[in-house]
N, C-alpha and C positions, 0 to 999 in steps of 0.2 A: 504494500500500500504506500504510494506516496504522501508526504509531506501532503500537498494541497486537499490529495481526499482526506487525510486522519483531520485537519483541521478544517472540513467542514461543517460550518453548520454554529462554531464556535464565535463565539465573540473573538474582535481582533488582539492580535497581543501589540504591545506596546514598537516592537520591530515592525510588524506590521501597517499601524497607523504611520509611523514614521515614511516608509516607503509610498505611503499613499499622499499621504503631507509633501515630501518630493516630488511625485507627479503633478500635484497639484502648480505645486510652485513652478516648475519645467515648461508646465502648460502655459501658465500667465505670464513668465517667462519670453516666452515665444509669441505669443498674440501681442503682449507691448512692442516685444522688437519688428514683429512685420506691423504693428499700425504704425509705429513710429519711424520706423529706419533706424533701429537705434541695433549694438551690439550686445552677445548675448551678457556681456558684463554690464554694458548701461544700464539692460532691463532689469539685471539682476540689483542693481545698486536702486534703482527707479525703484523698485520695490522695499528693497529695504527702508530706503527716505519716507517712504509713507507710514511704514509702518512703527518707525523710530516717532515722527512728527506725531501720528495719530492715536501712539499709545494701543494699537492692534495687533495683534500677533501677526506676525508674516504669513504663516496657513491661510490667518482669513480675510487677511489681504488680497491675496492670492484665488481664493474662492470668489470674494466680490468681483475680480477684472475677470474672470474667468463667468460668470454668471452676467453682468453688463455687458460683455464682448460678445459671445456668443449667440 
């Protein structure tokens, strides 16, 4: 039995949400950089600065351009 069947069905573990928290961000990521023109460090930095100014966790940072872009 693999990994992915035995933990189905489970709530995520902590590794888990993590890699899902980095796609998330990957994704928003990349939609700033093609709206913008910007590279994948600008966007990555573009993100960060909102989330330093707004007091928001980067994840849900990252969830909001990802949910207004789409």
């Amino acid at each position: 039995m693999s990994t992915t069947q035995a933990n189905r069905g489970k709530p995520p573990t902590a590794l888990t949400r993590t890699e899902e928290e980095r796609a998330l961000i990957e994704h928003a990521k990349s939609l700033l950089a093609e709206r913008f023109s910007l590279t994948e460090t600008q966007s990555h930095r573009m993100l960060q600065r909102m989330s330093m100014n707004t007091s928001i966790p980067l994840v849900k940072i990252a969830r909001s351009i990802i949910n207004s872009m789409e």
